[in-house]
C-alpha positions as CSV (number, residue, x, y, z in Angstrom):
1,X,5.6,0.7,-8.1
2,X,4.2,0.7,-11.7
3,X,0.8,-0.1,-13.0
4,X,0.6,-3.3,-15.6
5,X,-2.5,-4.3,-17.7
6,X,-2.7,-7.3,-19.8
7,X,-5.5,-8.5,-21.9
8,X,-6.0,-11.3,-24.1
9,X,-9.6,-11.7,-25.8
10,X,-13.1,-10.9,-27.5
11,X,-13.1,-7.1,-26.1
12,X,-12.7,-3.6,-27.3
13,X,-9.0,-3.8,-26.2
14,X,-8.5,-0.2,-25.3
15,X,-11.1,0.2,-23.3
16,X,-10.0,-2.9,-21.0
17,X,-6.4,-1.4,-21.5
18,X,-6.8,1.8,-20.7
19,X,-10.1,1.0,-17.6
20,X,-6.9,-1.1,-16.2
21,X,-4.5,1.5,-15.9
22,X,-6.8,4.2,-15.1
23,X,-7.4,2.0,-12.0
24,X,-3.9,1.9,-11.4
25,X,-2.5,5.5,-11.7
26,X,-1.9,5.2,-7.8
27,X,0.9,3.0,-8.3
28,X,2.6,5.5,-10.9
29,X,1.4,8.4,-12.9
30,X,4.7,10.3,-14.4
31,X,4.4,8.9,-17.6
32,X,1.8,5.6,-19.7
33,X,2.2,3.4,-22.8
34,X,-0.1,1.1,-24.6
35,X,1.0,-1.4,-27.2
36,X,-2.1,-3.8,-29.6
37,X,-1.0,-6.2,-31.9
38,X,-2.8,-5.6,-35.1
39,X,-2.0,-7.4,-38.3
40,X,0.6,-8.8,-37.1
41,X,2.3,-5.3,-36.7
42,X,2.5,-3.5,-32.8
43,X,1.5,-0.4,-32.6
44,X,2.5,1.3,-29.7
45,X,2.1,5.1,-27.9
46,X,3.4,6.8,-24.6
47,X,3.3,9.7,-23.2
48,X,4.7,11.8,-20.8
49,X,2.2,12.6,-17.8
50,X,-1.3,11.0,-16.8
51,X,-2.9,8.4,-18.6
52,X,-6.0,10.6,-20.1
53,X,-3.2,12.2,-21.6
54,X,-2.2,9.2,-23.4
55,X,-5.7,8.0,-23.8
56,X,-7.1,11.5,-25.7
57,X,-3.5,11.6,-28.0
58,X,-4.1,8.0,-29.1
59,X,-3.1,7.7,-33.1
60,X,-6.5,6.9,-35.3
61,X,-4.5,3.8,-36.2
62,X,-5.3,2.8,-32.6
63,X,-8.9,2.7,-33.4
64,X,-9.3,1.4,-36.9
65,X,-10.7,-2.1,-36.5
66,X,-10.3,-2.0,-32.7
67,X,-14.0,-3.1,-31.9
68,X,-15.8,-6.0,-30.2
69,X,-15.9,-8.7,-33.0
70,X,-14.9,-12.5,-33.3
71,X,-11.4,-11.3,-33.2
72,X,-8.9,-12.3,-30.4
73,X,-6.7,-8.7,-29.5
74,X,-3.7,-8.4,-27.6
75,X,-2.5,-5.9,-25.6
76,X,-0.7,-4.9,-23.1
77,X,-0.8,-1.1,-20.7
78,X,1.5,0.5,-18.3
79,X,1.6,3.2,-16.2
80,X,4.6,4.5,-14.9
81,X,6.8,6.0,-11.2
82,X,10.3,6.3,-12.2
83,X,13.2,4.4,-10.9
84,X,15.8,4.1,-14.0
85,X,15.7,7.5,-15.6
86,X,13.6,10.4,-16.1
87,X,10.3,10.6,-17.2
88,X,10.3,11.5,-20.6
89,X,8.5,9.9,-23.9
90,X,11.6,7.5,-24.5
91,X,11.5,5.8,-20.7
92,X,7.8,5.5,-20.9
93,X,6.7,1.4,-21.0
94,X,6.2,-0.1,-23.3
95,X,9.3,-0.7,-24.9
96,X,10.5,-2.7,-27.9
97,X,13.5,-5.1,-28.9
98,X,15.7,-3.9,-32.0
99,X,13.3,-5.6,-34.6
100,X,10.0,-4.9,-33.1
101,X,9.5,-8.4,-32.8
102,X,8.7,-8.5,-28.9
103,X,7.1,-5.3,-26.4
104,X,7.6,-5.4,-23.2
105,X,6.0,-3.7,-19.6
106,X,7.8,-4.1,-16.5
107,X,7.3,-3.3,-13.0
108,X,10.4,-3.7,-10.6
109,X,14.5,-2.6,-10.6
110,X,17.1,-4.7,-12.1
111,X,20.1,-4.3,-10.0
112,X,22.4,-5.7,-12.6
113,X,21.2,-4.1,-15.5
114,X,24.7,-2.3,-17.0
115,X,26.3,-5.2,-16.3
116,X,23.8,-7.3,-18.7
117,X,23.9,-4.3,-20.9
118,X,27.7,-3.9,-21.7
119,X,27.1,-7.9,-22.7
120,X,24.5,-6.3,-25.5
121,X,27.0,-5.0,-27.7
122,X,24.7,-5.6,-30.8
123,X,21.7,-4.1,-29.4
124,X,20.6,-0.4,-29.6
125,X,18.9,1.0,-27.0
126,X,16.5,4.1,-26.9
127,X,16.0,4.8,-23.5
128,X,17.6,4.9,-19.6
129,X,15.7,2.2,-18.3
130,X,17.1,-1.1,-16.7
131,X,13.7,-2.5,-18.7
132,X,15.2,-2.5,-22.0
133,X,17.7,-5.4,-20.8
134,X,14.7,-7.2,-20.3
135,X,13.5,-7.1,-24.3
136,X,16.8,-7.4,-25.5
137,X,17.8,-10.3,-23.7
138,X,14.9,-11.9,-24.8
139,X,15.3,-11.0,-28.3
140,X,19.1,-12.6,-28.3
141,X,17.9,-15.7,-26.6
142,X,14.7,-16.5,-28.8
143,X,15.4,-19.4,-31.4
144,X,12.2,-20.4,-31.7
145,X,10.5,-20.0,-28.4
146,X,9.5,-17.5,-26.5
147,X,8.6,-19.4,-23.4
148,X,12.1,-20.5,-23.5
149,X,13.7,-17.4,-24.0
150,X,12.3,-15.5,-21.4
151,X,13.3,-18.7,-19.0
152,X,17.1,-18.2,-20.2
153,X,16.6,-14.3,-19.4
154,X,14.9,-14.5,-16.3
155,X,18.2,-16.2,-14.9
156,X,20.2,-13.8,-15.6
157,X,18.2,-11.5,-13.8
158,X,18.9,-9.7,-10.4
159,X,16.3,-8.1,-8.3
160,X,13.0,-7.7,-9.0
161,X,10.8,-7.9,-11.8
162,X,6.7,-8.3,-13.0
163,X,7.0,-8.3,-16.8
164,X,4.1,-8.9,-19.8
165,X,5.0,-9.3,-23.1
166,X,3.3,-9.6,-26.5
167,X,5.2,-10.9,-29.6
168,X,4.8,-10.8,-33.5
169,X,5.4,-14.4,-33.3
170,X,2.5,-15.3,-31.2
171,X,-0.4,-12.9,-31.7
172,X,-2.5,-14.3,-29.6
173,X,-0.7,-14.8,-26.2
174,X,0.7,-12.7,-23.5
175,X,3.6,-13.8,-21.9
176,X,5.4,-13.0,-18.0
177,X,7.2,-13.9,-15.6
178,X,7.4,-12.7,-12.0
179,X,9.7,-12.2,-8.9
180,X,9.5,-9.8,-5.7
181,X,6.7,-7.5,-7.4
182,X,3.5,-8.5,-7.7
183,X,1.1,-10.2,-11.0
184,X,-2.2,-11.3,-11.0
185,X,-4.0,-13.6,-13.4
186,X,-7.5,-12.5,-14.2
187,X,-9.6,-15.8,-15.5
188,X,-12.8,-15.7,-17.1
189,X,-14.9,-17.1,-20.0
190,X,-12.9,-17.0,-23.1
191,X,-11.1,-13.9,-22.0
192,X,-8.2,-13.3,-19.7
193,X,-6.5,-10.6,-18.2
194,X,-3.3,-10.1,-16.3
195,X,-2.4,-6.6,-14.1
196,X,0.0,-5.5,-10.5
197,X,-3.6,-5.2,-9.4
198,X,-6.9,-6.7,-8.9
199,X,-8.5,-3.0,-9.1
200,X,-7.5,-3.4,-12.9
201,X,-9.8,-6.0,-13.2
202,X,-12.4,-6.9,-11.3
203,X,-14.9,-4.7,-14.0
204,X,-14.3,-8.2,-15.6
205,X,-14.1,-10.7,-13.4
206,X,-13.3,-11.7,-9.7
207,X,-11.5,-15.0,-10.1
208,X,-8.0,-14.3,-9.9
209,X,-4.4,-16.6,-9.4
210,X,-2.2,-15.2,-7.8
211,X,1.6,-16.0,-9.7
212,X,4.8,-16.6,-6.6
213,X,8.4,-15.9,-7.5
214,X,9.8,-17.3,-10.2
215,X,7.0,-18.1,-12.3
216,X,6.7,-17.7,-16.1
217,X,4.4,-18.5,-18.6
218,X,1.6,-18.2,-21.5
219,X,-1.8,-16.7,-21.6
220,X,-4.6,-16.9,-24.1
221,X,-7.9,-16.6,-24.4
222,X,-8.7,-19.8,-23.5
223,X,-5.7,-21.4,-21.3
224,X,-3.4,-20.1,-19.0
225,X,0.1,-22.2,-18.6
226,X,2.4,-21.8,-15.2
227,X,6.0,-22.8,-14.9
228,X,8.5,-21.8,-12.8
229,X,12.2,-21.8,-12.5
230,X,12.6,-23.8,-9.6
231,X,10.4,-26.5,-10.9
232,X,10.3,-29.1,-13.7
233,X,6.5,-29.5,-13.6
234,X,3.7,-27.0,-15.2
235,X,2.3,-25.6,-11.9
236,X,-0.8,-25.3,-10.4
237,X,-2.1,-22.4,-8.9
238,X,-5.3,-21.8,-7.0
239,X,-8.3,-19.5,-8.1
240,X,-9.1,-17.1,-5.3
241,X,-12.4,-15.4,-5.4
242,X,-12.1,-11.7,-4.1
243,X,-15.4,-10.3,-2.4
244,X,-14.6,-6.6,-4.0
245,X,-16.8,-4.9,-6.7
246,X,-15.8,-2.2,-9.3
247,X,-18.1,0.4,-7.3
248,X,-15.8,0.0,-4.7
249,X,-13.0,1.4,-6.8
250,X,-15.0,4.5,-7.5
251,X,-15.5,7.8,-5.9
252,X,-19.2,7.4,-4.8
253,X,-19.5,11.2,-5.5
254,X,-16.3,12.3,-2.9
255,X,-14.2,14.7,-4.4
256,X,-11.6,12.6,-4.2
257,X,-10.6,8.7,-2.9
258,X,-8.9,9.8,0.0
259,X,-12.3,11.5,1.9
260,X,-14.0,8.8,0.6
261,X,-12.1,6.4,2.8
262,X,-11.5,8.5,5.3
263,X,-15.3,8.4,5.0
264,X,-15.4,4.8,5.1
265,X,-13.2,4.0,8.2
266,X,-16.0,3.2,10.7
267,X,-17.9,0.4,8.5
268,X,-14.1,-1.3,8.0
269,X,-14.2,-1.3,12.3
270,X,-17.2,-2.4,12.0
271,X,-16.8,-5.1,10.0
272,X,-13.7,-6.5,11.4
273,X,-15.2,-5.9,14.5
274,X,-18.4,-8.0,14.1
275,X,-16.6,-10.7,12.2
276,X,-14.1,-11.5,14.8
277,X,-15.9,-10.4,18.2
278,X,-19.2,-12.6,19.5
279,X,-20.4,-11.8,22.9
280,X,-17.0,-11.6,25.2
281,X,-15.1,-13.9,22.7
282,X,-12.8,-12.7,19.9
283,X,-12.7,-15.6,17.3
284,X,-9.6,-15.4,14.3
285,X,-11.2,-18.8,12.8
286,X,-8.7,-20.1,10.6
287,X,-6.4,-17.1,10.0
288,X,-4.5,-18.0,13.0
289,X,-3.0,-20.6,12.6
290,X,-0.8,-20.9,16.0
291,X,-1.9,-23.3,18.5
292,X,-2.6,-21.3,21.9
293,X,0.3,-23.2,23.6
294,X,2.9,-21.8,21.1
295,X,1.5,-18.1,22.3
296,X,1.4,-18.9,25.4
297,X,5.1,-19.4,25.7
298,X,5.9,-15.9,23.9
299,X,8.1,-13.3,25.3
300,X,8.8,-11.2,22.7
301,X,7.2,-9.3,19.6
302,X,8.9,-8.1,16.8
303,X,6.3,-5.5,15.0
304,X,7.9,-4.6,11.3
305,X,6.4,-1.9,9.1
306,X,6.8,1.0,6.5
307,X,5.3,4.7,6.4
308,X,1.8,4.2,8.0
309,X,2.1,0.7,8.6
310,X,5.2,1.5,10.9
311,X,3.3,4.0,12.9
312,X,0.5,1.2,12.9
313,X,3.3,-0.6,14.7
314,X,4.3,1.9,17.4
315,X,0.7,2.5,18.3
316,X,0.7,-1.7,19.0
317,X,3.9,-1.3,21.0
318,X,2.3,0.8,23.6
319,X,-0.8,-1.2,23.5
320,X,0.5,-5.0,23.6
321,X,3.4,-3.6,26.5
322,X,-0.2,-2.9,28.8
323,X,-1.9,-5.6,28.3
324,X,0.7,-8.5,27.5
325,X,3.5,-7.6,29.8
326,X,6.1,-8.6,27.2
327,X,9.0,-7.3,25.3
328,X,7.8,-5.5,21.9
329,X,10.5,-4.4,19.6
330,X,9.7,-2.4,16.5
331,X,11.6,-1.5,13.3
332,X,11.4,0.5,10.2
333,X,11.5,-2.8,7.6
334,X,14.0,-0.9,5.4
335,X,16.0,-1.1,8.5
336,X,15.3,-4.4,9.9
337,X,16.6,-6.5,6.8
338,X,20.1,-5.3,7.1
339,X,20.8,-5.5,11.0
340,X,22.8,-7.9,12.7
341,X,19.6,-9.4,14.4
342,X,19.8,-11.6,17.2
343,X,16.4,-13.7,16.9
344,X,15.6,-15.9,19.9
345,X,12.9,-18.9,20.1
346,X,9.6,-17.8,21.8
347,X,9.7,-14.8,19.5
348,X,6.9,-13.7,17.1
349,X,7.6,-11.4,14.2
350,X,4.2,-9.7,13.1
351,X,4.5,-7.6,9.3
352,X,2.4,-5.1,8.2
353,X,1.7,-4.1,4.9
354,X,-1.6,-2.8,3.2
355,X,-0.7,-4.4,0.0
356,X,1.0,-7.6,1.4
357,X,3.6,-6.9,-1.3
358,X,5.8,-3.9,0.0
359,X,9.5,-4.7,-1.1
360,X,11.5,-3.8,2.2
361,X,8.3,-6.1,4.5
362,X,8.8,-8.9,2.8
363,X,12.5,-9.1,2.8
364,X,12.2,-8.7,6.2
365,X,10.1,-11.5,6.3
366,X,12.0,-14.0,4.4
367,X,15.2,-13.5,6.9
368,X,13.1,-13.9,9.6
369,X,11.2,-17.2,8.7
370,X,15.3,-18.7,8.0
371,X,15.6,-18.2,11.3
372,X,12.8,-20.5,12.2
373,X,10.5,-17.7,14.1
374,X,6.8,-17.9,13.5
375,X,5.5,-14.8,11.4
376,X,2.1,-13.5,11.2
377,X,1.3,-10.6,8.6
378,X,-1.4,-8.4,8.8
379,X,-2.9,-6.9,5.4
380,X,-5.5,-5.7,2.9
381,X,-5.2,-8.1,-0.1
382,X,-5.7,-12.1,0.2
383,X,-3.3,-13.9,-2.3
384,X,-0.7,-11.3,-1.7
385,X,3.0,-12.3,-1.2
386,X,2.7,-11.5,2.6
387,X,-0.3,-13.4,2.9
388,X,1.0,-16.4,1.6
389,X,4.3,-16.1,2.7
390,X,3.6,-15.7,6.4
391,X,2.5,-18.4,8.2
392,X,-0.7,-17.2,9.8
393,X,-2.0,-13.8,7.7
394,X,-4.8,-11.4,9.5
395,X,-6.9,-9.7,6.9
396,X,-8.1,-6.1,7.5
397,X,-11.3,-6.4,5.3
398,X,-10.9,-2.5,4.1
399,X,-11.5,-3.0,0.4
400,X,-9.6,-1.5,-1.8
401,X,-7.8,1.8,-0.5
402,X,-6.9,3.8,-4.0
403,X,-5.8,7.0,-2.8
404,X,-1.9,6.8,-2.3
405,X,-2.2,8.1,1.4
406,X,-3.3,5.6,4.0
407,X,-6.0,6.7,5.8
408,X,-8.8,3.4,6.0
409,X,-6.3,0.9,6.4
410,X,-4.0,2.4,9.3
411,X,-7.2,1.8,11.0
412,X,-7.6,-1.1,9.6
413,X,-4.5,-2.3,10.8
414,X,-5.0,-0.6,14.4
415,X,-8.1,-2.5,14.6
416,X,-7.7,-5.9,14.1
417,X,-4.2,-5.7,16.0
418,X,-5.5,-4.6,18.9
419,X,-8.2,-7.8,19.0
420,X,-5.1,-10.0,18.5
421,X,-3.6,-7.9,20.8
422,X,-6.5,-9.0,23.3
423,X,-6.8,-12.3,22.0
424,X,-3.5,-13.3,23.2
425,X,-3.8,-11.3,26.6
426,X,-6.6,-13.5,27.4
427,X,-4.6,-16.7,26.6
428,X,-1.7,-15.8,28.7
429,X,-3.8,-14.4,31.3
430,X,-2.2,-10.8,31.4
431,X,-5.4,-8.9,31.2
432,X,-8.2,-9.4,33.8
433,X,-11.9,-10.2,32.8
434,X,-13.0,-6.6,34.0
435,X,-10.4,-4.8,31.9
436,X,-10.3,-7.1,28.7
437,X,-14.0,-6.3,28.4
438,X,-13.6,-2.6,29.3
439,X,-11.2,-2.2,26.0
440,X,-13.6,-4.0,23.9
441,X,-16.7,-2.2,24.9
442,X,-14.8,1.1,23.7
443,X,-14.0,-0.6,21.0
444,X,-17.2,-1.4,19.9
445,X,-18.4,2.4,20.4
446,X,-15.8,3.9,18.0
447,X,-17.6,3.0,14.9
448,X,-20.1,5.8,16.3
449,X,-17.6,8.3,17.5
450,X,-15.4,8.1,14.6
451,X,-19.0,9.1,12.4
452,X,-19.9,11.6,14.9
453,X,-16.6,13.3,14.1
454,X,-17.4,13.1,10.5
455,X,-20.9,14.4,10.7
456,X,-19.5,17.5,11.2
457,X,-16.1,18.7,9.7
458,X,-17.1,22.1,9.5
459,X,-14.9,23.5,12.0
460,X,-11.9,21.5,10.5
461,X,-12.5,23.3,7.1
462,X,-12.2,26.3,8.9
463,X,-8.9,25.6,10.7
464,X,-7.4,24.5,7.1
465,X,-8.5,27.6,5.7
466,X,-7.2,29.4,8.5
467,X,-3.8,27.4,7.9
468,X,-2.9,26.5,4.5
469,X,-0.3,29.0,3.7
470,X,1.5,28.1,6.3
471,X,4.6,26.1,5.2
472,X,6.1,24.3,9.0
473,X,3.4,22.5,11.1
474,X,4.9,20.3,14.3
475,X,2.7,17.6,15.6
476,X,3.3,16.8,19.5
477,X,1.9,14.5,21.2
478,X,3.1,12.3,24.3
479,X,2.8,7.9,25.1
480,X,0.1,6.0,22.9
481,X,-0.6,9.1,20.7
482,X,3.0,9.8,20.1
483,X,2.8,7.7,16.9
484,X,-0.4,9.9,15.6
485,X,1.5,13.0,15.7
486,X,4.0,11.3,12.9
487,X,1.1,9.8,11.1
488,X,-0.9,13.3,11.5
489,X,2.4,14.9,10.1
490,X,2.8,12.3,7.3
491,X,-0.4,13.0,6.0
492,X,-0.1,16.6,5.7
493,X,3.8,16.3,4.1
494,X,2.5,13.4,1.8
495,X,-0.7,15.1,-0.1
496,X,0.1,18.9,0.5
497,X,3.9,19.0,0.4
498,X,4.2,21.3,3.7
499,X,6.7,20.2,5.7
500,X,5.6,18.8,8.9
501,X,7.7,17.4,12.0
502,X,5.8,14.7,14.5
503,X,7.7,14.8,17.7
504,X,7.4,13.3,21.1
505,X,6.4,16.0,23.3
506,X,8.8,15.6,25.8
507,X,11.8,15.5,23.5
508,X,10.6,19.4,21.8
509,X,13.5,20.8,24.4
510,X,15.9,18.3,22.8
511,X,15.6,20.4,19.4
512,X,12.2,21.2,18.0
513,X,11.4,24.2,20.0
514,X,14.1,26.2,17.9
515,X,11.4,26.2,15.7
516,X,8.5,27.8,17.5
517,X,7.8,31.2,16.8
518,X,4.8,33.0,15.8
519,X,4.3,31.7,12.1
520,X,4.4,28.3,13.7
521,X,1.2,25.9,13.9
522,X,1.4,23.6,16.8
523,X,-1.2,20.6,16.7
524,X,-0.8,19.0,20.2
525,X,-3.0,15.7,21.3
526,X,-3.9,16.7,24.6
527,X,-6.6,14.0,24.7
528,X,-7.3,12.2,28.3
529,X,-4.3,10.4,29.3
530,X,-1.1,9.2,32.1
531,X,0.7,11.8,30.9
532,X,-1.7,14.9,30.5
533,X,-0.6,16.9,32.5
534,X,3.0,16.1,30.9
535,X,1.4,17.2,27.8
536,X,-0.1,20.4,29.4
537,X,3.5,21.5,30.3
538,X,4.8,21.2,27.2
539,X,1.9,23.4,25.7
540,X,2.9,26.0,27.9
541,X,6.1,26.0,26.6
542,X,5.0,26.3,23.1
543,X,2.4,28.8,23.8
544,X,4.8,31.0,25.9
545,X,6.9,31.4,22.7
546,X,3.7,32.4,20.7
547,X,3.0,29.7,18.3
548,X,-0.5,29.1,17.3
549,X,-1.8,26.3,19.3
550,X,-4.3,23.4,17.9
551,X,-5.4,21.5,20.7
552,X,-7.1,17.7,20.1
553,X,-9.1,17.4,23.4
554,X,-12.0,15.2,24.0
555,X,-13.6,16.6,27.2
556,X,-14.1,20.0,28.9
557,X,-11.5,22.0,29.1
558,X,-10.6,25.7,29.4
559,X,-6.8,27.0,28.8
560,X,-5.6,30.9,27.2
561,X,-3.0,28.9,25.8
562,X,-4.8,27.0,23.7
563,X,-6.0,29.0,20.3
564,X,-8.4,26.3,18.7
565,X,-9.5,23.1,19.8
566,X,-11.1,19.5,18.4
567,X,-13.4,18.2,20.5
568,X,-13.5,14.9,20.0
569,X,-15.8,11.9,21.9
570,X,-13.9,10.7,25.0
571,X,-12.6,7.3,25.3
572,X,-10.0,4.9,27.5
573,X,-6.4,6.2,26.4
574,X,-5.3,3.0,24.9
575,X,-8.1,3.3,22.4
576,X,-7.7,6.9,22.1
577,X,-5.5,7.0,18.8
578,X,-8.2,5.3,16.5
579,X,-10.5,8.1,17.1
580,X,-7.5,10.8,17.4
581,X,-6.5,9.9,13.9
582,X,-9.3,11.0,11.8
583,X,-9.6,14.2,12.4
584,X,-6.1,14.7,11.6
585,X,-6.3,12.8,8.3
586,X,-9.4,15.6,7.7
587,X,-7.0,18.7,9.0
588,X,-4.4,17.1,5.9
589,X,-6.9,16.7,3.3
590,X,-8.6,19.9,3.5
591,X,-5.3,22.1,3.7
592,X,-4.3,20.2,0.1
593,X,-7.5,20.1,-1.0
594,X,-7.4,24.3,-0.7
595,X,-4.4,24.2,-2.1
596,X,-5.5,22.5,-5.1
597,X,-3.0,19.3,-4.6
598,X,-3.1,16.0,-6.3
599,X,-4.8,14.9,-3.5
600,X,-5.3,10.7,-4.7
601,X,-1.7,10.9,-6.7
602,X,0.4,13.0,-4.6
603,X,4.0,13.7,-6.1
604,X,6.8,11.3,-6.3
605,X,4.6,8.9,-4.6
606,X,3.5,5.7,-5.2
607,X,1.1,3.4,-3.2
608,X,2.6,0.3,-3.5
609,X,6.2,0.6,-2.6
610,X,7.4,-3.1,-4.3
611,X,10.9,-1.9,-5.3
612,X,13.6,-1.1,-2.8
């Protein structure tokens, strides 16, 4: 859940250093470090807070011969979401061995940390982190070389860890090693770089390897070398060209990254969309890599996720129920890994992650593949753990998604589930022709009602104003759309910290409607549906205990007990929560936005949950 940056090469190291960690403030902003080796001495700052702040206290030391010459720099950046104590100046990355010999920047927990610690008896350490075992156990195994001693330490080692490291002894390498939380190897001409990220790096370059657990190693300028614990042999990993620019990872004049890909939701349906669908035929090319016979014979679908990917997966449970007649389980991933599962043959177990590299998702997925059942994973980033680790992997083709709430890739997800969704239907024959092509017409149109939403938020901006200082919000909403009322609640807790319930609308007797009283705004999806008139009823009963009603609706309708409504472009219900989503990502962002929230760096959050 931290931000790494490594670079070894010909560059003005602090701007590559601190570029690289700028990019990655989503994945921790409490507290940044930087250490250079300069003369054979490390200089090294941190800070407590966001990484301009480090970046405008940075010693003059920092910059005195610090400039694009025939010198090969060193360096290595971090930026920091707590796990093992505080944030303070002494727990920010990076940190040192008892000499200063060795630095060190980690991203990951290390479970058995005061256990290894109490073994340090000749060791001081400065600070509360489970990091510091990390240096120091390197610093007691080194006789000579580092590679070595980092391949004694990493054994000892439980958990997970992504660690760089720079040394007096070699000046011109960066070292790491890597298991359950992600690394990537930047390579290009005489320079190379090494980051939790490709955002860090793709100002630089676009060819990256992507490092699997248990590998260690050494970088220069000029070579990179690969080993790993379970292997005798240097390893070889393959370079993966990644179709993303550095104008991707900028604002494009929003305010923030979050409108901007809420802004850029109907060109990512689009282009999964037209990459998968030709005429009547929905194509995965090589990404699925099941023979139809094998999916043919399932009965059941396990559908495993975390925050927005989970309600990604209860949308798909509603929708794959319809149209493949089979049993769909779904679980909470932080759930699923410790259950007494019962995992029968003719099962498929589908993870979703935006990162591919969530902690609890790819647990999951490991107990699931030593059980023999075939695993597809659906996410944002090719050469991520869950894309290799799966045995088929569906790309959502989103582009990098910076700001820390999900908006672009829940529909993402949505999106290219729903054509496997139909792909299958049409191999087991649980769909007819007529309706198979009814739900793909509609979703072909909601490119174009998803941006006639968005030419217009006016009315939205007015609700949020209306709104903002209100402190309890309840999200109802009944069937399919069940699952946007928690996402339409999660958005609004995670960016403006009001509290929000999302609650089945026929459970609000069962407990909610304690609640409702006249300070209370009720955002109901009373789209076209089975169960309108279900969700009419249950209006009534909010309404008739004076809450202030916000209906979503998308055709004509008149009711006194509904105080403001989103009109929204009308669609076939099992479509419906693509479209119903956005204008509750819009309601979220404009309440914090008025509020003046850290909209792209919410609080306590991190985007890339890779620790447990």
């Amino acid at each position: 859940m931290c931000g790494i940056v490594g670079y070894v090469g010909k560059r003005n190291i602090l701007e590559v250093l601190i570029s690289g960690i700028k990019h990655l403030e989503y994945r921790g902003y409490d507290s940044s470090g930087i250490a250079v080796l300069k003369n054979n001495k490390i200089f090294r700052h941190r800070v407590v807070g966001k990484v301009f702040q480090m970046e405008s206290s940075l010693p003059k030391e920092f910059f005195s011969n610090l400039k694009t010459t025939e010198s090969v720099y060193v360096g290595i950046a971090h930026t920091r979401w707590a796990t093992h104590g505080k944030p303070s100046e002494e727990n920010a990355h990076p940190h040192v061995d008892c000499n200063e010999n060795f630095v060190i920047v980690h991203n990951g927990i290390i479970e058995n940390f005061l256990e290894l610690k109490l073994k340090l008896k000749n060791h001081k350490f400065s600070s509360e982190t489970d990091t510091e075992v990390i240096i120091h156990l390197i610093e007691e195994n080194y006789n000579g070389s580092l590679l070595e001693a980092i391949k004694q330490t990493i054994k000892l080692l439980e958990g997970s860890y992504a660690f760089v490291l720079i040394s007096r002894y070699q000046p011109q390498k960066l070292f790491f090693a890597r298991k359950d939380s992600p690394l990537v190897i930047g390579v290009a001409e005489k320079e190379n770089f090494i980051a939790s990220d490709v955002t860090a790096m793709l100002k630089y370059t676009n060819k990256f390897l992507f490092l699997e657990n248990y590998d260690y190693g050494e970088i220069s300028f000029c070579e990179i070398k690969i080993f790993n614990l379970k292997s005798e042999n240097v390893q070889h990993r393959n370079i993966n060209v990644i179709n993303w620019n550095s104008q991707m990872v900028e604002k494009s004049g929003f305010k923030h990254f979050m409108l901007k890909e809420i802004y850029e939701q109907p060109q990512v349906l689009r282009e999964n969309i037209s990459s998968r669908v030709f005429g009547e035929k929905i194509i995965f090319n090589e990404e699925i890599k099941f023979k139809d016979q094998m999916l043919k014979k399932i009965d059941k679908i396990l559908l495993i996720g975390c925050g927005t990917s989970y309600h990604t997966a209860v949308v798909c449970k509603y929708f794959f129920e319809h149209i493949l007649r089979v049993s769909i389980e779904v679980d909470i991933a932080s759930e699923f890994r410790y259950r007494d599962l019962i995992l029968k043959k003719n099962t498929l177990a589908i993870f979703i992650s935006q990162s591919g590299e969530t902690a609890d998702t790819l647990a999951s997925l490991r107990i699931v593949k030593e059980n023999k059942i075939p695993t597809l994973g659906v996410c944002n980033v090719i050469g991520s753990s869950l894309y290799r680790e799966a045995d088929s992997c569906i790309y959502i083709k989103c582009g990098p998604e910076i700001g820390v709430a999900s908006t672009k890739a829940f529909t993402g997800q949505l999106i290219c589930l729903y054509l496997f969704g139909l792909y299958i239907a049409k191999i087991k024959q649980t769909i007819s022709s007529n309706r198979y092509l009814e739900i793909l017409n509609y979703l072909y149109k909601t490119p174009t009602y998803i941006e006639h939403i968005l030419s217009d938020t006016s009315y939205i901006k007015q609700l949020a104003e209306k709104f903002y200082t209100k402190r309890d919000f309840l999200y109802l909403a009944r069937g399919i759309n069940y699952p946007i009322a928690l996402e339409g609640s999660l958005k609004l807790k995670e960016i403006s910290y009001i509290h929000a319930e999302g609650y089945p609308a026929g459970e609000m007797k069962h407990g909610p409607i304690a609640l409702i009283d006249k300070d209370m705004p009720v955002v109901i999806i009373a789209t076209k549906g089975s169960l309108l008139q279900k969700v009419f009823s249950n209006l009534e009963e909010v309404k008739s205990r004076d809450a202030k009603v916000i209906a979503l609706t998308n055709y004509g309708i008149e009711s006194k007990s509904i105080d403001y409504k989103i009109v929204l472009p009308e669609t076939d219900e099992l479509v419906s929560p693509i479209i119903n989503v956005v204008p509750l990502q819009l309601l979220a962002y404009y309440i914090a936005d008025i509020l003046g929230c850290e909209i792209d760096q919410p609080r306590n959050l991190a985007k890339s949950v890779t620790v447990e």
